[in-house]
C-alpha positions as CSV (number, residue, x, y, z in Angstrom):
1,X,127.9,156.6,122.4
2,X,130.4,153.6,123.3
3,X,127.3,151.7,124.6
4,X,125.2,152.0,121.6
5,X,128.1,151.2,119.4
6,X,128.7,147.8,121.3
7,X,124.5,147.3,121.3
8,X,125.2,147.7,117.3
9,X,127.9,145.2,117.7
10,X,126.7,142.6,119.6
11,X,123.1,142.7,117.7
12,X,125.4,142.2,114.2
13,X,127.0,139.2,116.1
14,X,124.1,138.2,116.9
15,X,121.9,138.4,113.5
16,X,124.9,137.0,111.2
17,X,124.8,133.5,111.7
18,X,120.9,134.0,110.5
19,X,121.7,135.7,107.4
20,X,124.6,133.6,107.1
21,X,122.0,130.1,107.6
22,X,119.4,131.9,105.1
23,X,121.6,132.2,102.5
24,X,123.7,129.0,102.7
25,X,121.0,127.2,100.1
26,X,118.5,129.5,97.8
27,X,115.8,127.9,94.8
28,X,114.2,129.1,91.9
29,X,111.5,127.5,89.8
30,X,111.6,127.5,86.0
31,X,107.7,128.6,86.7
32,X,105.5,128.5,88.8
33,X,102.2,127.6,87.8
34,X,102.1,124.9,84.1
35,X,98.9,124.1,82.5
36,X,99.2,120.3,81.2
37,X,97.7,119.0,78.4
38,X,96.9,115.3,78.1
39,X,100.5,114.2,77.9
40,X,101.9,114.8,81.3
41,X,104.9,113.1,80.8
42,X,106.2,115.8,78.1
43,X,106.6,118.3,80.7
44,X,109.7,119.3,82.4
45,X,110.4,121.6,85.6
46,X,113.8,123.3,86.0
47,X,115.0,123.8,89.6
48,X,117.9,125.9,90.0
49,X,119.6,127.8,92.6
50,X,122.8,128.5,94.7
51,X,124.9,126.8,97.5
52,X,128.3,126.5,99.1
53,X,130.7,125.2,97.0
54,X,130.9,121.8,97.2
55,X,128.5,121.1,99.4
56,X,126.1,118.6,98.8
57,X,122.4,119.3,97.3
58,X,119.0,117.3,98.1
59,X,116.0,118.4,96.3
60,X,112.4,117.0,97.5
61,X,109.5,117.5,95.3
62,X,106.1,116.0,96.6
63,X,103.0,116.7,95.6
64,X,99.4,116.4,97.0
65,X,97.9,113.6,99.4
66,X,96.0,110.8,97.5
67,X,94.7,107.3,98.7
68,X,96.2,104.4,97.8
69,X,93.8,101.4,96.4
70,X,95.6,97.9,97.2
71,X,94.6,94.5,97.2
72,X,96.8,92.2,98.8
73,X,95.3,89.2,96.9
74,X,95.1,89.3,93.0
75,X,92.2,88.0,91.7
76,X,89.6,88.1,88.8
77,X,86.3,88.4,91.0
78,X,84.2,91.6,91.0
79,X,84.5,91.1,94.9
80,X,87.4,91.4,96.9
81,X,87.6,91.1,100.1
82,X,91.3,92.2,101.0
83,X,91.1,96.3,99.3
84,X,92.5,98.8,101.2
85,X,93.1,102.6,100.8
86,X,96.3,103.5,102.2
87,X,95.5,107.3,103.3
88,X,98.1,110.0,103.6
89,X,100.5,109.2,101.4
90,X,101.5,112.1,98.6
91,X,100.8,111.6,95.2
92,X,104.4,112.1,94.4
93,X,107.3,111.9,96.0
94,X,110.6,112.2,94.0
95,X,114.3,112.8,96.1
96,X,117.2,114.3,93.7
97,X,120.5,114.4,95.1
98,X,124.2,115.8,93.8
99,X,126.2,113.3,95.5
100,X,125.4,109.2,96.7
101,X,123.6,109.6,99.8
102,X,125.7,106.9,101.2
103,X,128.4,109.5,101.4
104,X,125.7,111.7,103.8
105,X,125.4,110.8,107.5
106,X,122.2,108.9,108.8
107,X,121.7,111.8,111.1
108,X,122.4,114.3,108.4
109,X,119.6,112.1,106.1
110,X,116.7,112.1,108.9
111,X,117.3,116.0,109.0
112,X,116.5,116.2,105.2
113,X,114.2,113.4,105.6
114,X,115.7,111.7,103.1
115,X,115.0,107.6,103.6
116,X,115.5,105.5,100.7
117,X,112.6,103.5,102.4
118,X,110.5,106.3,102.5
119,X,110.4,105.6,106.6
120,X,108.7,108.8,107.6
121,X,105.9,108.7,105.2
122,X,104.9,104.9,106.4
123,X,105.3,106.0,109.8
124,X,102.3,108.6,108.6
125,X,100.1,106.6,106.5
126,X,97.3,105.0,107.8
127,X,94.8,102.2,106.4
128,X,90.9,101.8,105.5
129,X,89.8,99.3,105.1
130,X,87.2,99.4,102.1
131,X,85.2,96.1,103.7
132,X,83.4,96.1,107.3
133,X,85.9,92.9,108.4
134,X,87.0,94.7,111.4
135,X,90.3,96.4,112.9
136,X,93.7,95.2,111.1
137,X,96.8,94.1,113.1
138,X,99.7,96.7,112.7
139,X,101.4,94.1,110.8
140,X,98.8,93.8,108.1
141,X,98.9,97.7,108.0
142,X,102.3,98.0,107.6
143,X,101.6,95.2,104.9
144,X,99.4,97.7,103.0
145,X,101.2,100.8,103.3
146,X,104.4,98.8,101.8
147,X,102.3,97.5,99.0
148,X,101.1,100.9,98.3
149,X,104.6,102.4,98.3
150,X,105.7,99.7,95.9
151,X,102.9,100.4,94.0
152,X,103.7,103.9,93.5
153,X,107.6,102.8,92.8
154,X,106.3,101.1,89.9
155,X,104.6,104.1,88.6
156,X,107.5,106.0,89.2
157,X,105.6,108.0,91.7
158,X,108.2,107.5,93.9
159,X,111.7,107.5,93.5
160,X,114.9,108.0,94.5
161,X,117.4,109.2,91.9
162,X,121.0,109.8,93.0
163,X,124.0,112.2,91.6
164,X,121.3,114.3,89.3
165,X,121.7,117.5,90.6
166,X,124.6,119.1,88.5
167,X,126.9,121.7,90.2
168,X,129.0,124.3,89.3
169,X,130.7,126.7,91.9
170,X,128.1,127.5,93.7
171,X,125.1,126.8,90.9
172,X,123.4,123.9,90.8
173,X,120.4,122.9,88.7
174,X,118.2,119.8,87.7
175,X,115.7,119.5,84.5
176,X,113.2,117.3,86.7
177,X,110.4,115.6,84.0
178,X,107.2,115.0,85.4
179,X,105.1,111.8,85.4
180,X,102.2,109.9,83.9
181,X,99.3,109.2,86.4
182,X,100.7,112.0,89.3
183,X,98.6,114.1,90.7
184,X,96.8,117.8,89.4
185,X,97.3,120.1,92.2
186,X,100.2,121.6,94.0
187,X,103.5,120.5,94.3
188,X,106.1,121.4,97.3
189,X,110.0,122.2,95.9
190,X,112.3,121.7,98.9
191,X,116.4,121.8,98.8
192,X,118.6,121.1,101.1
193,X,122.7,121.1,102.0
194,X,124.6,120.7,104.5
195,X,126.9,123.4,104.8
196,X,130.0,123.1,107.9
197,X,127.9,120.0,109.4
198,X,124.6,121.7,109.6
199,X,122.1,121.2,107.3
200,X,120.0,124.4,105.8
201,X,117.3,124.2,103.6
202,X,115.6,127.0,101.5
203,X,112.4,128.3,101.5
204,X,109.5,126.1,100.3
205,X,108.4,126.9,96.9
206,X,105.0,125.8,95.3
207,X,104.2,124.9,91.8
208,X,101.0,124.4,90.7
209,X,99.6,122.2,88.2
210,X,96.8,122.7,86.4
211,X,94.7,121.1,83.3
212,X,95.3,122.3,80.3
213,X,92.2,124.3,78.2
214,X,93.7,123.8,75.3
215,X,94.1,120.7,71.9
216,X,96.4,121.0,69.6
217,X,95.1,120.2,66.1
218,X,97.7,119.9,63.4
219,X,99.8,123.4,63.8
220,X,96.6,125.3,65.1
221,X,95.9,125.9,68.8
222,X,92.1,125.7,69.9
223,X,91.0,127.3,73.3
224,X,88.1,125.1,74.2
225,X,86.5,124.1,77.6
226,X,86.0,120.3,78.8
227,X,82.9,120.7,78.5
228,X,83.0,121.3,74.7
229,X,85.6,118.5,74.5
230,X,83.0,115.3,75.8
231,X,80.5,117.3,73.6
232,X,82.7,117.1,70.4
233,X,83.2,113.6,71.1
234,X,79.7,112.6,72.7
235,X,77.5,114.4,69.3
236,X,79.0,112.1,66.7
237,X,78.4,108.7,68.9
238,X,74.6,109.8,69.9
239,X,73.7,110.6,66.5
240,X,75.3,107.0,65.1
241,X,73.2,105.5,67.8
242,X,69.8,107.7,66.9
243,X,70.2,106.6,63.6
244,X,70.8,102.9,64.3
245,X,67.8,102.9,66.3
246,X,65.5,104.9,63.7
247,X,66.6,102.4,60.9
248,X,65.7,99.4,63.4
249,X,62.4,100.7,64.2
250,X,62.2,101.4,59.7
251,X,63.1,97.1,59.3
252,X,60.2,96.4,62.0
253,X,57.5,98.6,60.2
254,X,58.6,97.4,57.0
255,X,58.4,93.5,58.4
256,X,54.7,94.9,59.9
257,X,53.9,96.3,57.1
258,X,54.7,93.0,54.0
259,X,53.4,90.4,56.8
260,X,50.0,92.5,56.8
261,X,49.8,92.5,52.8
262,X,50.6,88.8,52.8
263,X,47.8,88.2,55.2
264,X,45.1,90.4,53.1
265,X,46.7,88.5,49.8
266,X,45.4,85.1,51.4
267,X,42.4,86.3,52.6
């Protein structure tokens, strides 16, 4: 009896510090799945969940792989000889934090890889070149992999924002608005802490995005498929351009037809 009380002992020992580690940081997604309309940029995801007091929160959305196009040279030909596609880079890529992150330690950071130069994802893109000129140095790679990161910065693709997770007790939450031009897909919800100089994370959670199958017209909502959309727009163009071509081919009988009476009136 004595030695299967001290198995149930030492397995209890044993097992806490896992329970204890899985529960140090949880997250909850206002939904998980958002149809978006045409307007992107209206929509909002709340993240929410619970931590030690006090202890710091990171939050890493990112969403799904896309290339990159980049030039390094601007110019107005229809050939360019410097494009690139910077693969394996994410769509998006947007870091929330509750506190500066130069209060965090570098070690601490790398754990949550959380680089405000984005140092892991350049150290996982890689370039194509989109013209037959040969293999690249790894200086003009790292060229267009920072172009295409700054690129993204500009669309607010990527970003850094600091000291936007609220926090109270142990609740913390963040209204995160999404962006014009990211990516349809799915998009990965990661939070971290670090909780007695460890850090924890939570469970990945997914969100997906998906179009929208529906228009808003005045106050009325219409179900209607794509495919119905570039119809309802397509129908009224093609007919304006039928018409414009019957009434040309109307002018050139007419011009037929009065240049054949003059000629039988001067015969």
């Amino acid at each position: 009896m004595k030695t299967v009380m001290l198995l149930c002992f030492c397995l209890a020992v044993f097992l806490y510090p896992v329970s204890a580690m899985a529960n140090d940081i949880t997250c909850q997604l206002s939904t998980t799945q958002l149809d978006v309309g045409l307007n992107i940029a209206k929509e909002r995801i709340k993240i929410s969940g619970e931590s030690s007091v006090g202890a710091p929160v990171f939050i890493i959305i990112q969403g799904p792989n896309r290339p990159a196009l980049v030039s390094m040279y601007k110019n107005k030909g229809l050939l360019k000889l410097s494009e690139a596609e910077v693969m394996n880079l994410p769509g998006f890529f947007h870091i929330l934090s509750s506190v500066p992150i130069e209060q965090i330690e570098p070690s601490h950071l790398a754990a949550m890889n959380v680089y405000p130069d984005y140092q892991k994802l350049r150290s996982m893109a890689w370039v194509r070149m989109r013209q037959d000129i040969g293999n690249i140095s790894h200086e003009a790679q790292k060229d267009y992999i920072g172009l295409a990161i700054k690129t993204k910065e500009e669309k607010n693709l990527f970003a850094l924002h600091q000291e936007v997770v609220n926090r109270s007790g142990e609740n913390y939450w963040v209204e995160v608005p999404l962006v014009a031009g990211m990516p349809i897909g799915e998009l990965s919800v990661k939070t971290f802490s670090i909780v007695d100089e460890r850090v924890v994370a939570s469970e990945p959670q997914i969100i997906t995005l998906k179009p929208s199958s529906y228009l808003f017209f005045g106050s009325k909502e219409l179900s209607i498929s794509a495919f119905v959309v570039i119809v309802a727009f397509m129908v009224p163009i093609m007919l304006l351009s039928i018409a414009a071509i019957v009434d040309m081919v109307e002018q050139r009988r007419e011009r037929e037809r009065r240049t054949k009476l003059l000629k039988q009136i001067w015969q």
